[in-house]
VOGU-3710 file (C-alpha; in Angstrom, 3 decimals, decimal comma):
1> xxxxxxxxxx> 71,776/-97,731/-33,649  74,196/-96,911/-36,038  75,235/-93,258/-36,193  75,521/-91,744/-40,341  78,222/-88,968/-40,422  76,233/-85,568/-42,160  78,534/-83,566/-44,600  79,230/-80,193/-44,483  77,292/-79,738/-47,722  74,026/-82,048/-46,094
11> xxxxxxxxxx> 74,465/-79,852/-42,699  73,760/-76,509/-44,622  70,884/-77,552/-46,799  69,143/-79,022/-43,975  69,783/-76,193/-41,360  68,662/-73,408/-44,581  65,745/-74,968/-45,247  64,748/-74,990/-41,780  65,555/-71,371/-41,322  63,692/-70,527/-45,177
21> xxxxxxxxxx> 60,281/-72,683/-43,461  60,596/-70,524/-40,031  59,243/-67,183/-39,756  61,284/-64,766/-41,013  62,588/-61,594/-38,741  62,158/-58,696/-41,156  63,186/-54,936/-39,823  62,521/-56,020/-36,304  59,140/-58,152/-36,407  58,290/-61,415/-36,831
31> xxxxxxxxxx> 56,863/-62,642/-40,302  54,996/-65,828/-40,340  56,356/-68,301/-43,035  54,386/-67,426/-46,368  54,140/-63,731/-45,437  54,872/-60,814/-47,362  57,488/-58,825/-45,311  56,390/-54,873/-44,654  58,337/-52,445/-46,723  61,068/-51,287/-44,527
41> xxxxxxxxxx> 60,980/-47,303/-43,957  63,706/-44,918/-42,963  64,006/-43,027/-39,952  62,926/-39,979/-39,516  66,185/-38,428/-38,149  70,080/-39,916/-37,442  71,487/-39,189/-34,379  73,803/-36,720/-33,654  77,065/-36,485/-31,208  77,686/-32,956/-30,661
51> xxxxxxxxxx> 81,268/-33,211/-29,170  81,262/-30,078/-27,576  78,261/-30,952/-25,630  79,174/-33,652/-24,522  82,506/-31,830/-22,690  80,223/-29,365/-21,364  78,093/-32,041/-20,059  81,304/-33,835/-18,381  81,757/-30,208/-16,834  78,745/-30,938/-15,130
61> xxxxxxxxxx> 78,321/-34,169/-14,240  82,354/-34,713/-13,118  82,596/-34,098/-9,309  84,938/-32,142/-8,090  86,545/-33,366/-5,018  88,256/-29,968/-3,539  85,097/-27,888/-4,398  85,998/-25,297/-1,877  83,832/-25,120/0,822  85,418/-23,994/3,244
71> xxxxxxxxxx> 84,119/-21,306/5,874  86,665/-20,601/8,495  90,619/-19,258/7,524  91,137/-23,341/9,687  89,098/-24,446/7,224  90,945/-23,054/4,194  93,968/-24,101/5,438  93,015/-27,610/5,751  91,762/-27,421/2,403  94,868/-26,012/0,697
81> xxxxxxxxxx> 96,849/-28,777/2,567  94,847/-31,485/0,817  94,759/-30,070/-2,487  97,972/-28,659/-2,972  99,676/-31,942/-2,931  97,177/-33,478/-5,068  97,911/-31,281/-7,665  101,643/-31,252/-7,622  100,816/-35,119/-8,233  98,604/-34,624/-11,331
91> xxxxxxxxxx> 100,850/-32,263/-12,737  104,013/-34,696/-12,046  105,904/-32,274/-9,694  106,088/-35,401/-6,939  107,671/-37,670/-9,047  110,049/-35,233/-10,386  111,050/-34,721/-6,762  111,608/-37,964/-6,283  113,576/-38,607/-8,619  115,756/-35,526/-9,676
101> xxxxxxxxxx> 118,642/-34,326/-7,852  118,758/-30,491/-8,173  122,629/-29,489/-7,803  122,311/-25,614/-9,114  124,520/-26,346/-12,003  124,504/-23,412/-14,036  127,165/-21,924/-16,696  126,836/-17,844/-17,918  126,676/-17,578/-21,770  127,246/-13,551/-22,163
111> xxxxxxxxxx> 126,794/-10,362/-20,022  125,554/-7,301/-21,749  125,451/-3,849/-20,463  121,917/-2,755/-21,548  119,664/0,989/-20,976  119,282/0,947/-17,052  120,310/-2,817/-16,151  122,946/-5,304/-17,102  121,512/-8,620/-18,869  122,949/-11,693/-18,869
121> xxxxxxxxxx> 122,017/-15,381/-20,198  122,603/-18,751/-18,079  122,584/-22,218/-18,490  120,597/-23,236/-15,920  120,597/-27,388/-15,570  116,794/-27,919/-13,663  117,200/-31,649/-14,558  120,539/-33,379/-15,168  119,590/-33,443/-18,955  118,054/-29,841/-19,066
131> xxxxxxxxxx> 120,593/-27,020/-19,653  117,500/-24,280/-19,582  117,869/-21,202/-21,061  117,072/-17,990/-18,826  118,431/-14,750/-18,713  119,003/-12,377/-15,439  118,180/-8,624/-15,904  120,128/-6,486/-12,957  119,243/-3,123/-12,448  121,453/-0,491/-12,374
141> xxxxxxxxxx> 119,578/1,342/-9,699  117,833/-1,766/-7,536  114,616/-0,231/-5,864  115,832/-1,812/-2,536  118,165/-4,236/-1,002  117,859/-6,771/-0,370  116,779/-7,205/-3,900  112,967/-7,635/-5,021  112,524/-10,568/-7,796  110,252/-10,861/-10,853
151> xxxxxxxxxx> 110,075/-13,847/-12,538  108,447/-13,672/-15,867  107,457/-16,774/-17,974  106,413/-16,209/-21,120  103,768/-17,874/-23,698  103,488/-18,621/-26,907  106,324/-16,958/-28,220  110,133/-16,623/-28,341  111,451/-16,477/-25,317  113,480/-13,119/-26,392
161> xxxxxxxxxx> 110,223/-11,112/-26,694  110,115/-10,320/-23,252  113,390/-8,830/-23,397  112,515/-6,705/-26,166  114,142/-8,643/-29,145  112,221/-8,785/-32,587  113,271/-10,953/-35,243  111,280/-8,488/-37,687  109,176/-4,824/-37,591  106,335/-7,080/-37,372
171> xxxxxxxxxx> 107,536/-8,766/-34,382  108,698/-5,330/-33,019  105,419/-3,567/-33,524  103,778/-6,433/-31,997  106,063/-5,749/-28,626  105,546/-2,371/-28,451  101,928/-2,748/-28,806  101,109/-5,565/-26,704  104,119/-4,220/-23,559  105,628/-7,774/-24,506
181> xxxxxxxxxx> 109,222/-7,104/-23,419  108,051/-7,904/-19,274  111,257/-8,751/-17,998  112,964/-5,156/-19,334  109,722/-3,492/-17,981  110,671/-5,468/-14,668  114,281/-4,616/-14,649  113,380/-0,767/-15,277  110,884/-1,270/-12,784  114,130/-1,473/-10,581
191> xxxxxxxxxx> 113,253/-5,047/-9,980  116,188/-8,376/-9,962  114,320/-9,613/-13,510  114,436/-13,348/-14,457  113,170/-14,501/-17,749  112,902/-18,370/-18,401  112,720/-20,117/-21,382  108,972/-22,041/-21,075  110,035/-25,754/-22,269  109,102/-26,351/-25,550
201> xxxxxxxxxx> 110,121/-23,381/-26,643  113,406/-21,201/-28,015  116,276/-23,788/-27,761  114,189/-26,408/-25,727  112,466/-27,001/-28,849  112,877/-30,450/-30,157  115,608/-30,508/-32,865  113,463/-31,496/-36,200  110,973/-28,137/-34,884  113,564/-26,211/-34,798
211> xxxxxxxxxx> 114,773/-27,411/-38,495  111,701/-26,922/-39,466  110,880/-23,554/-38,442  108,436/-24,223/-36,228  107,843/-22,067/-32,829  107,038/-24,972/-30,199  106,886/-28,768/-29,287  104,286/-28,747/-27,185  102,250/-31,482/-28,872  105,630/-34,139/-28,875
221> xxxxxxxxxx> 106,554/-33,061/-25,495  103,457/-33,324/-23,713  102,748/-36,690/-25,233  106,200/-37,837/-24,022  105,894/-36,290/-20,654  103,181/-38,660/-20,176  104,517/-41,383/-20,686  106,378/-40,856/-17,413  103,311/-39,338/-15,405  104,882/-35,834/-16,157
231> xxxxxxxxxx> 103,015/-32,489/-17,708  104,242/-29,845/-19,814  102,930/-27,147/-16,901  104,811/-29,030/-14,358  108,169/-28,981/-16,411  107,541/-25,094/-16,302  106,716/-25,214/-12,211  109,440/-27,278/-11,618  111,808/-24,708/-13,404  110,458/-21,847/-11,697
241> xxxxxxxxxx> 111,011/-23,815/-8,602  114,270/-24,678/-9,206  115,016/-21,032/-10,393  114,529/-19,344/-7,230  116,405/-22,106/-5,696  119,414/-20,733/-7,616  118,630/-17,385/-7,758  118,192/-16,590/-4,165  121,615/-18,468/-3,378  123,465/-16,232/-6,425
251> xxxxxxxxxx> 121,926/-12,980/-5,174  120,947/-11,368/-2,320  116,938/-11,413/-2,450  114,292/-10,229/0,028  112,059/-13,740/0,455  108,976/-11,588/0,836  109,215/-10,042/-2,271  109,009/-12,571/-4,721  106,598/-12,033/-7,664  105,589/-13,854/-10,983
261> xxxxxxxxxx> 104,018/-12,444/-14,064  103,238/-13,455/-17,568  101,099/-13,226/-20,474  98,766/-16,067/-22,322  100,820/-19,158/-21,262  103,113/-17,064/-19,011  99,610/-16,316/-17,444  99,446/-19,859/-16,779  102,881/-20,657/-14,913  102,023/-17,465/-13,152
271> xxxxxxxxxx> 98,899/-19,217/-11,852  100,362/-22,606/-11,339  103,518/-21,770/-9,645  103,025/-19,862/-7,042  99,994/-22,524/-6,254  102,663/-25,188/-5,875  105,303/-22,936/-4,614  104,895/-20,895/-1,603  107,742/-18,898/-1,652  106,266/-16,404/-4,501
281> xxxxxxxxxx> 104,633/-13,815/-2,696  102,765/-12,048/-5,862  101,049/-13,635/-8,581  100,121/-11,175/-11,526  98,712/-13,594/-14,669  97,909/-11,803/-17,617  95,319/-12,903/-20,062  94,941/-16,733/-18,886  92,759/-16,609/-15,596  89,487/-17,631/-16,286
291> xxxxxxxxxx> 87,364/-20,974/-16,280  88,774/-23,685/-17,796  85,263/-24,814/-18,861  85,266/-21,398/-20,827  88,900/-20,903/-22,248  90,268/-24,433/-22,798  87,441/-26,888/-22,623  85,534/-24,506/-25,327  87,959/-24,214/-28,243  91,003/-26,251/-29,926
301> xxxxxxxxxx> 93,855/-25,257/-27,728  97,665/-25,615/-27,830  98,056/-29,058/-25,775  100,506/-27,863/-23,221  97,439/-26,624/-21,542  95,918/-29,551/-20,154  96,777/-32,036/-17,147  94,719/-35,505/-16,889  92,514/-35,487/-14,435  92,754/-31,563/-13,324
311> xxxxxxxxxx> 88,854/-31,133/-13,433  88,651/-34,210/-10,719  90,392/-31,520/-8,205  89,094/-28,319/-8,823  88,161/-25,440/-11,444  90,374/-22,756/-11,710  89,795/-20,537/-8,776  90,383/-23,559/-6,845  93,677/-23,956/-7,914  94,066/-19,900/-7,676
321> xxxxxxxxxx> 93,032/-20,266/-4,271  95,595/-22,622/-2,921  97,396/-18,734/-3,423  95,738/-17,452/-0,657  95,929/-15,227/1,273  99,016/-14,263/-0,706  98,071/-10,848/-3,448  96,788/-11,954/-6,299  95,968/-9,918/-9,300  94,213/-10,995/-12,855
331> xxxxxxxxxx> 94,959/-8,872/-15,620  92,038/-9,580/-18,804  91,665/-8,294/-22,009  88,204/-6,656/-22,547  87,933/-8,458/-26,005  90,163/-11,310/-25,431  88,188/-14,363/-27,527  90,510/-16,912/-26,405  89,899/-16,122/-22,230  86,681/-14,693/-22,187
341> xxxxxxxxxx> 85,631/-11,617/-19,894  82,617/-12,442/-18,764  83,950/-16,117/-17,855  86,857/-14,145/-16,181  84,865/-12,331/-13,833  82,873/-15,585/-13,092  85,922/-17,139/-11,621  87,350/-14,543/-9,821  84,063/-13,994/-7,864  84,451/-17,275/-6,701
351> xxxxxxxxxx> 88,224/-16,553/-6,099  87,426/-13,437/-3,953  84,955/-15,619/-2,130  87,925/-17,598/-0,847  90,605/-14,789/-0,133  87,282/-13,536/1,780  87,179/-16,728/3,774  91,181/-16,001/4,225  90,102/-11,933/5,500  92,393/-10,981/2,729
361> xxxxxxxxxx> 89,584/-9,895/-0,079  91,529/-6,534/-0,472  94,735/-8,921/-2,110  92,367/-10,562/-4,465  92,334/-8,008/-7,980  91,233/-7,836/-11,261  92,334/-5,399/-14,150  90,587/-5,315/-17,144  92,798/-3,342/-20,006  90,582/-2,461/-23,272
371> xxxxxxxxxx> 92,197/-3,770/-25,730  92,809/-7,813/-26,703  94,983/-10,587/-25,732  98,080/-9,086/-24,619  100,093/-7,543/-21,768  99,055/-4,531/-19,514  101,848/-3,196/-17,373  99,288/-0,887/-15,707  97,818/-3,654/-14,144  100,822/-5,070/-13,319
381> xxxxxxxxxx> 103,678/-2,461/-11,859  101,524/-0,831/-9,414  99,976/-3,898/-7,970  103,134/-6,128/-7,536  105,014/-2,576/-5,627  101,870/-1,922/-3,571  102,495/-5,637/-1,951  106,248/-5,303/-2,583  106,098/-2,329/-0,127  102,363/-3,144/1,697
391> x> 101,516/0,355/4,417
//
């Protein structure tokens, strides 16, 4: 048989046809050939992705693999030795150990004599390409010696609020009114004060933010920092780490009396750090402890917030509790929208429920100041010198 080759044109009139003299799929059904296809009809609604429901719905359906469970203080201990390492990993403190060489290379800047203390500012080198910002409040009168240390990060802000500087009457009022100046409050206080810049911020922002005019570089950080399996909260652990490394060589400083406090995003180093770092003794966070289902996984937040994978290991009082049985105090704003009250006193239930499991319940504290999101020293001071000086 002898085989006739079919053109392209030939091919497509045949293989047409065939389809045109087939029934015809219309809107989902099957018309017979000859037919008259049903009019097609609309439907009656178009689904909708709600994208906030579908976080919260990851908040429920995501296990959680250090739940705490625990019901003995063995117990609790076991469980902050599995966790705690875990989240130094997510946050990229284990690779930064690895792999940085601390040599507590640090250069002073200036020495003033201020109202009640001497401040001065340091270069403090936490990476070998990180010449951090901080400055060291001394009191005139120390409340003890060996000397007590505050360290206190701040948030969203210059770095010079917390020692009281304003760049306007704006900015002033805003300090006065809000008890933003923490480090001179901790220096008065008759406490060794350190304040560090948060990276990010002040002169560790990025060159074209500071051009122009802009007050962070979170967003370009963060994204960088993961690139290398790094986060922007364990840049600020790392420095507070690296911090008392230095400071407690420099100056003579009681080990048991080691406390951190800070406001919004001061609130969180003040959480994180001392969970990574077991040499701070007192953890104050102002205006930050909550849920993270009800603060940051419920509005648009600034990015230097979040860690991937965090919600695999624990909510918030889990990470709070690797603190244990170390005092701990929240301090919350009664109408703080960002870190919500009632959401507040949901986690630190659960919080208390460990530092119960740890028979420390009486170290485990919550202030509530009526007012917004800002700083309140009277939930502060008296807490951090009743552990300071415990009777």
């Amino acid at each position: 048989m002898s085989a006739h080759p079919i053109d392209r044109r030939s091919f497509l009139a045949s293989t047409v046809g065939g389809w045109l003299a087939g029934p015809l799929a219309v809107a989902g059904r099957v018309v017979p050939s000859g037919g008259t296809a049903p009019a097609a009809t609309a439907p009656t609604s178009t689904p909708a992705y709600d994208a906030q429901q579908n976080t919260l719905g990851l908040f429920d359906r995501t296990p959680r693999e250090f739940e705490f469970k625990a019901r003995t203080p063995g117990e609790l201990a076991a469980w902050q030795q599995a966790l705690r390492p875990r989240l130094r990993g997510v946050l990229g403190l284990t690779a930064m150990e690895q792999e940085i060489r601390f040599d507590h290379r640090a250069e002073r800047a200036e020495r003033v004599q201020k109202d009640g203390y001497t401040q001065e500012k340091w270069y403090l080198w936490t990476e070998p390409d990180v010449p951090l910002p901080i400055w060291v409040l001394l009191p005139d009168k120390p409340v003890a010696r060996p000397q007590r240390l505050v360290l206190t990060p701040h948030g969203h802000n210059d770095p010079e609020v917390y020692i009281g500087v304003a760049k306007d009457d704006k900015a002033r009022a805003s300090i006065v009114e809000g008890q933003r100046d923490i480090a001179v409050q901790a220096a008065r206080q008759g406490y060794l004060a350190v304040l560090p810049t948060s990276r990010g911020f002040g002169e560790t922002r990025r060159a074209d933010d500071r051009t122009a005019g802009q007050i962070k570089s979170c967003r370009t950080e963060l994204m960088h920092a993961m690139l290398f399996g790094r986060t922007m909260i364990g840049y600020r652990v790392w420095d507070i780490s690296r911090i008392i490394d230095w400071i407690t060589r420099r100056h003579e400083v009681d080990p048991r009396c080691i406390a951190i406090t800070g406001n919004s995003g001061g609130g969180t180093t003040s959480v994180f750090a001392p969970a990574c770092d077991e040499r701070i003794s007192v953890a104050v966070p102002s205006c930050y402890f909550c849920t993270f289902r009800d603060s940051i996984g419920s509005i648009f937040h600034c990015e230097c917030n979040y860690v991937p994978g965090l919600l695999r290991l624990g909510e918030m009082w889990d990470v709070a509790g690797l603190i244990a049985p170390r005092p701990f105090q929240a301090i919350a704003g009664r109408d703080d929208r960002i870190f919500p009250l009632a959401a507040v006193r949901k986690s630190h239930e659960q919080l208390r429920a460990i530092y119960r499991v740890a028979g420390a319940e009486d170290r485990c504290g919550l202030y509530v100041g009526d007012g917004g999101h800002r700083y309140y020293s009277d939930g502060a001071w008296p807490f951090i010198r009743k552990w300071f000086d415990p009777r």
